[in-house]
C-alpha positions, 0 to 999 in steps of 0.5 A: 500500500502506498502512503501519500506523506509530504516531506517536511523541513523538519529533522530528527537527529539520533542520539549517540547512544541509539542504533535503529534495528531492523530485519527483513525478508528476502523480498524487503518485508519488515520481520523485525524493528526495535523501539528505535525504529519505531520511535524514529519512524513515527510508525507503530510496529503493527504498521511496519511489521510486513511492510516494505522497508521503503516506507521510510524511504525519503524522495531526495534519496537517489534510487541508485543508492538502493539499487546499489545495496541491494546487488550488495547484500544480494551478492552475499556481502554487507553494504554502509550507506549514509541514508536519508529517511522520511517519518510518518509524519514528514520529518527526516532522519539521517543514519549511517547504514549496514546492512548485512544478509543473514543465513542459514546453515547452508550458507542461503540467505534467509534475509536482511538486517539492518544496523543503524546509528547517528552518522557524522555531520561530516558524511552527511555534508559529503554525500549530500551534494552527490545524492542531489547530482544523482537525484538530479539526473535521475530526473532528467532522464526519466524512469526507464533510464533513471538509475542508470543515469544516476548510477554514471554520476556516482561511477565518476564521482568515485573515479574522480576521487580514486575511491571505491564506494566502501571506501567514500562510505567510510573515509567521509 
């Protein structure tokens, strides 16, 4: 179901001490969320328990990064990301990410969990201005061609730096 929520100018920022916790089925369903993801989603644990994970996923956020964790965890390997999210009520948060598959004994996945905590200002400032470039082209190139457009801006991003996205992720 898809929720019609306004994004407002309104930011919440963890405290030091909070991780927002959460797990997934293979398809993105909400299994799991502790009472810090809840509090910061604004939703309560009935409405997120079997919802996509995208219910909090803000529209400045470049649809590339997503595309981009998910061919990671998909490919068996954790992923970091800084993210901005959308609340319930329209407010924003920032998190710094790890998302991680989980397993069974035979080594499937079985699905995904995710950790977050307060990222540092200092990322945020960094990556904000690259998600507005991506954003931007992913715009001007329309839905069919959108990731891909956004996902160029990111490749040369990271060229010009000489870095890999795990290492932009966690240098910033």
């Amino acid at each position: 179901m898809k929720r019609l929520i306004t994004p407002t100018s309104v930011e919440r920022v963890m405290r030091e001490e909070d991780f927002i916790v959460s797990m997934t089925d293979l398809k993105g369903r909400i299994t799991y969320g502790n009472r810090i993801f809840i509090e910061f989603s604004g939703y309560s644990e009935a409405e997120l328990l079997g919802s996509q994970h995208n219910i909090i996923r803000h529209p400045d956020m470049p649809r590339a990064v997503f595309k981009l964790l998910w061919g990671t965890i998909q490919s068996k390997n954790e992923c970091f990301a800084y993210v901005k999210n959308m609340a319930k009520n329209g407010s924003f948060y920032w998190v710094f990410t790890n998302v991680t598959p989980t397993f069974d004994l035979a080594g499937n996945i079985t699905g995904y969990l995710s950790v977050r905590r307060k990222p540092r200002l200092s990322g945020i400032q960094a990556i904000t201005g690259l998600y507005a470039a991506m954003l931007e082209a992913e715009k001007k190139a329309g839905a069919n061609d959108a990731i891909a457009a956004s996902t160029g801006i990111l490749v040369n991003f990271l060229k010009e730096k000489g870095l890999s996205y795990d290492e932009l992720i966690l240098a910033i």
